[in-house]
C-alpha positions as CSV (number, residue, x, y, z in Angstrom):
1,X,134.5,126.8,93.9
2,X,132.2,124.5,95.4
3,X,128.9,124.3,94.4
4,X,125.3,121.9,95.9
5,X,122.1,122.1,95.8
6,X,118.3,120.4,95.9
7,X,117.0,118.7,92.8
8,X,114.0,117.5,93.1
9,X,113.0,114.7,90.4
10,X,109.1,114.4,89.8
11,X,106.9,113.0,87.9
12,X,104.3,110.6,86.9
13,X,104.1,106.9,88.3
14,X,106.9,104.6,86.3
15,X,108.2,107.5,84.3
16,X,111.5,106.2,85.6
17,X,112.4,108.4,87.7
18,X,114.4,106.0,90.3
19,X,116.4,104.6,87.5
20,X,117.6,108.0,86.4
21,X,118.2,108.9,89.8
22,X,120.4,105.7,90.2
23,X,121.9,106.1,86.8
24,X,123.2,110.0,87.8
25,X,124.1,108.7,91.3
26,X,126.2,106.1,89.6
27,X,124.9,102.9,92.0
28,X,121.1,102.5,93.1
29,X,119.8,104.4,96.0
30,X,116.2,104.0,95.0
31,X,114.2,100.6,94.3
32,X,113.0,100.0,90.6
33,X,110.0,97.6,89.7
34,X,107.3,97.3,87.0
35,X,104.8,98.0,90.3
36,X,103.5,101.3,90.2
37,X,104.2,103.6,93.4
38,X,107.1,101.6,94.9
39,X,108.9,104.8,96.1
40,X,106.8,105.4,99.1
41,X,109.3,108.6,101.1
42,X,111.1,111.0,100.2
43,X,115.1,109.2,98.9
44,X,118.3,111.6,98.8
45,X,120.6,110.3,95.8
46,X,123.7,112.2,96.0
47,X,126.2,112.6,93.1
48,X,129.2,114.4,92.8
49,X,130.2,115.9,89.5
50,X,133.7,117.7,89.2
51,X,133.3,120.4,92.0
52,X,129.6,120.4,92.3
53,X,127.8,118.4,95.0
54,X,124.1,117.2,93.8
55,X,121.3,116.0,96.1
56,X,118.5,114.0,93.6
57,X,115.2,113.8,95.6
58,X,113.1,110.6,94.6
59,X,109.8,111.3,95.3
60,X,106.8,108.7,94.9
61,X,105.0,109.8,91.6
62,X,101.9,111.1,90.6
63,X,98.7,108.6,90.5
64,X,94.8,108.5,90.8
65,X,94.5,105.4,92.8
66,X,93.0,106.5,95.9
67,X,95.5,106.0,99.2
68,X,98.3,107.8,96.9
69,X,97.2,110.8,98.1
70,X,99.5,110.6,100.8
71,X,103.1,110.0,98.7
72,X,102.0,113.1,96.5
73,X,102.2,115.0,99.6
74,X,105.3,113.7,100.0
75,X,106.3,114.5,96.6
76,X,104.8,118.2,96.5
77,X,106.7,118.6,99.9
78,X,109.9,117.7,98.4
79,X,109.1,119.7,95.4
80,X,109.1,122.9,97.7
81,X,112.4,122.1,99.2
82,X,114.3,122.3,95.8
83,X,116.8,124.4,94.5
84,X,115.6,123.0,90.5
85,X,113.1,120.8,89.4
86,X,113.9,117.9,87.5
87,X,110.1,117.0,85.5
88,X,110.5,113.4,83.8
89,X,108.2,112.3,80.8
90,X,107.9,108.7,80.0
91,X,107.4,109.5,76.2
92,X,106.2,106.1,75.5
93,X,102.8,106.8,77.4
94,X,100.0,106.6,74.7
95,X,98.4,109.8,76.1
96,X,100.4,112.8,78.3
97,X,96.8,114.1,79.7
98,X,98.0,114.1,82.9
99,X,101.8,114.3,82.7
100,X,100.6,118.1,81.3
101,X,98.1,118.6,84.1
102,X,100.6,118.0,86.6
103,X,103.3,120.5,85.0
104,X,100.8,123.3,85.1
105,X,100.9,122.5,88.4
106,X,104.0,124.0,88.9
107,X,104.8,127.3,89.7
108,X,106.1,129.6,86.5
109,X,108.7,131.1,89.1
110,X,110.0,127.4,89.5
111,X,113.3,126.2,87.5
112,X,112.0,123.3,85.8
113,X,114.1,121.3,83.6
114,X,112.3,118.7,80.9
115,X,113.5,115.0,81.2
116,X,112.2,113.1,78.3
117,X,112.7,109.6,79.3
118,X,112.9,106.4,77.9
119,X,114.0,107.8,74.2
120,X,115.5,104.0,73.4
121,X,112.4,102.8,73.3
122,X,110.8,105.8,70.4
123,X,111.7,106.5,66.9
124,X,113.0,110.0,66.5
125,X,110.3,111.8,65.0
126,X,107.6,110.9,67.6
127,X,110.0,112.0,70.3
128,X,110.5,115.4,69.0
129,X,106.2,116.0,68.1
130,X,106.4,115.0,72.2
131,X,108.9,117.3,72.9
132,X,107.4,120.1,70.9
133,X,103.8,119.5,73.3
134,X,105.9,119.7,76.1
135,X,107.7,123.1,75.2
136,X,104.2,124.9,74.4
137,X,102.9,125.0,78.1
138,X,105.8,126.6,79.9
139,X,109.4,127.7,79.1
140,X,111.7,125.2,80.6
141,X,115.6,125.8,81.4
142,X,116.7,122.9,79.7
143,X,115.8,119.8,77.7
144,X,116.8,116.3,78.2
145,X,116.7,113.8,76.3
146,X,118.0,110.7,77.8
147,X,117.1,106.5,78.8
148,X,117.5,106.4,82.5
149,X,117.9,102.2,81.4
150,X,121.6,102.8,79.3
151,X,122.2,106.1,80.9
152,X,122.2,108.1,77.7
153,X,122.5,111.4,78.3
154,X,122.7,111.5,81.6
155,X,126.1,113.3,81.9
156,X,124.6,116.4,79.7
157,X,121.8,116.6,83.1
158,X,125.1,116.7,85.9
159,X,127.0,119.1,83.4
160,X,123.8,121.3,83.5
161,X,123.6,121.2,87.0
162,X,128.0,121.2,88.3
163,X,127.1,124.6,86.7
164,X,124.3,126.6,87.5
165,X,123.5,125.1,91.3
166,X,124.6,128.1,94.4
167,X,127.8,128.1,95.7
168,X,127.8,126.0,98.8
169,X,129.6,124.0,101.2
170,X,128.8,120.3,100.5
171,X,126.2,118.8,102.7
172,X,127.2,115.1,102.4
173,X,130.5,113.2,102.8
174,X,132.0,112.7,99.6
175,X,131.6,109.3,100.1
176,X,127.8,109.4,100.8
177,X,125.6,108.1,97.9
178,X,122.1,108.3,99.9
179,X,121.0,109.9,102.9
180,X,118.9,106.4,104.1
181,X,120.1,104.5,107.2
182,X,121.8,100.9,106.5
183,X,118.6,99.7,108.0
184,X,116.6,101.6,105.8
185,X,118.7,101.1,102.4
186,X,118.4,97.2,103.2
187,X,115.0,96.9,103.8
188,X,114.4,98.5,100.2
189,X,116.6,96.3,98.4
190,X,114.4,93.4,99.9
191,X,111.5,95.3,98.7
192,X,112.2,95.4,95.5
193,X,113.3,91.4,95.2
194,X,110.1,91.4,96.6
195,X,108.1,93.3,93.9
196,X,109.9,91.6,91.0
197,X,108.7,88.5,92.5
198,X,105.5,89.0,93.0
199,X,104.8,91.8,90.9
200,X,100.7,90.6,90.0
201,X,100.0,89.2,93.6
202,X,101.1,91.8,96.0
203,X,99.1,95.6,97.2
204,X,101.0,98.8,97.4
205,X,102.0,98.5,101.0
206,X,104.1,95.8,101.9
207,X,106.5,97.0,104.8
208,X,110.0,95.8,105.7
209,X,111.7,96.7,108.6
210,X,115.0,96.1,109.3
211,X,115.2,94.7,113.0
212,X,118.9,93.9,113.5
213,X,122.3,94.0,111.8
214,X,125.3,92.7,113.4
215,X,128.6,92.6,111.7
216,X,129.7,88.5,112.3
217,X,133.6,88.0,113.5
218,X,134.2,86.5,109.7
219,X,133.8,89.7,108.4
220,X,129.9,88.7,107.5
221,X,127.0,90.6,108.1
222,X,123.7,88.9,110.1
223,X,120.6,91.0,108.7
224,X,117.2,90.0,110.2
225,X,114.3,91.6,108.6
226,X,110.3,91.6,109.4
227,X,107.8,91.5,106.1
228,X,104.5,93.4,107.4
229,X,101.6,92.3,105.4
230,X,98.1,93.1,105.4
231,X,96.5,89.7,106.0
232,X,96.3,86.0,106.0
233,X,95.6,85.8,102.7
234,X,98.8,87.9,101.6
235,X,100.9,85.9,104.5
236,X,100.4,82.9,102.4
237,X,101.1,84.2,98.7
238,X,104.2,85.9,100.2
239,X,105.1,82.3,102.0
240,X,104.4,80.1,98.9
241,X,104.0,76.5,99.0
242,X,106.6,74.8,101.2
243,X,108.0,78.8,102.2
244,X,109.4,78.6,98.7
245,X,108.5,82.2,98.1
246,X,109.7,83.9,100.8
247,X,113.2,81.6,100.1
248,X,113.7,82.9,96.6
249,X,113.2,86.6,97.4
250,X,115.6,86.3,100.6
251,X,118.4,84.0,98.5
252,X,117.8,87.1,95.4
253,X,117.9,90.0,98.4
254,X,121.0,88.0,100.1
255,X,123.3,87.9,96.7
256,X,122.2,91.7,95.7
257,X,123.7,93.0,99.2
258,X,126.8,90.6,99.5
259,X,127.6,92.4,96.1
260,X,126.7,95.9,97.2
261,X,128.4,95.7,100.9
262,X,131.6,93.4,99.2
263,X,131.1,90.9,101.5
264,X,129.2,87.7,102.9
265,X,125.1,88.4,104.2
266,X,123.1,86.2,106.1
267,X,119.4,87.5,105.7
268,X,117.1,86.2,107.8
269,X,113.4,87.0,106.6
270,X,110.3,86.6,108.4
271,X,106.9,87.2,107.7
272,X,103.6,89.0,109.8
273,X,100.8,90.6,109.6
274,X,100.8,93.8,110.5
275,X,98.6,95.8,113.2
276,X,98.8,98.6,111.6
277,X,95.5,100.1,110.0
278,X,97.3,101.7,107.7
279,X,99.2,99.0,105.9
């Protein structure tokens, strides 16, 4: 019998949670960077396990700074949608404060399943006093523990779920790994090249936009893409002396989706200031 279903992955800001998602999906869907709050919509990652279809919902993650008010609507949205609630703990935050905050959010009627991420990185005992903290605010429907980095334990999260999702017909193709356009998927790979590059230098919103993709007679692919930045001033740090920048993170973007697509890109990038007041 078939089985799929909604799983909505949330959490705080850099507990991991696109890494896991691109670990259970099995190839990345969703952008990963040391930046805080680089998932900015909602991203389907959809895996298939045995006979079971499963549909990972990225969400941007929980944060004071001020204009994130906006993604956590997006991630409480998301969070309604779901069949199960994946809640991910990065267990090598000094202080859980507000990792515990935000589960009490959650509704008790809510099947919420504990992730505790990033166990490579803690001795045993620590992980388990965590883990205990955890397991004293609400009853959870299974523990995790697992390092969204090696992608241990991540098959004991798909066997969880291949089994007690509804029955239903598959939404995706069993071929489809995300539900984002080709325009889309590319413009957040060059994000992210983007975000390792200039991790310190950089605000929350930069935008890029896809503006045309045209498959080339030699089997290539001709990608031209717009980076929307907020002023001048950001214009030129993205640019770099000579335009050396802006070259390194189109040459890092350009080899990424060659390997991806299995086959030759030319990305063109440019770079503007956007008009928009709420970049």
């Amino acid at each position: 019998m078939k089985r799929c279903g909604l799983v909505a992955v949330i959490g705080e800001t850099n507990a991991g949670k696109s890494t896991l998602i691109n670990k259970m999906v099995g190839q990345k869907v969703s952008i990963v960077s040391r930046k805080a709050q680089t998932t900015l919509y909602k991203i389907n990652g959809i895996a298939i396990h045995g006979e079971c279809q499963i549909i990972f919902m990225d969400t941007p993650g929980f944060s004071r700074v001020k204009h994130i008010e906006s993604l956590a609507k997006i991630a409480w949205d998301t969070f309604r949608e779901a069949d199960e609630v994946l809640f991910v703990v990065d267990v090598c935050k000094k202080k859980f404060d507000t990792t515990i905050a935000l589960l009490k959010r959650i509704h008790e009627a809510k099947r919420v399943s504990l992730v505790m991420n990033k166990i490579d990185l803690i001795h045993k005992p620590k992980l388990l006093e965590i883990t205990k903290v955890f397991s004293e605010v609400r009853n959870f429907e299974n523990v995790f523990m697992v390092s969204g980095l090696t992608g241990s334990g991540v098959e004991r999260i798909l066997d969880f779920f291949s089994n007690y999702l509804p029955e239903n017909e598959w939404i995706y193709d069993e071929d489809t790994v995300t539900d984002l356009s080709f325009e889309k998927y590319s413009s957040e790979i060059t994000r992210e090249h983007i975000y390792h590059r200039l991790h310190e230098e950089i605000p929350y919103k930069c935008v890029v936009k896809t503006d045309d993709c045209q498959d080339q007679p030699d089997g290539s692919i001709r990608i031209v893409q717009t980076v929307y930045v907020k002023s001048e001033t950001h214009r030129a740090i993205f640019l770099g002396h000579g335009g050396g920048k802006i070259k390194a993170i189109g040459a890092a973007a350009r080899q990424e989706l060659s390997t991806l697509l299995d086959k030759e890109v030319h990305l063109f990038l440019h770079v503007l200031i956007s008009t928009q007041s709420n970049l």
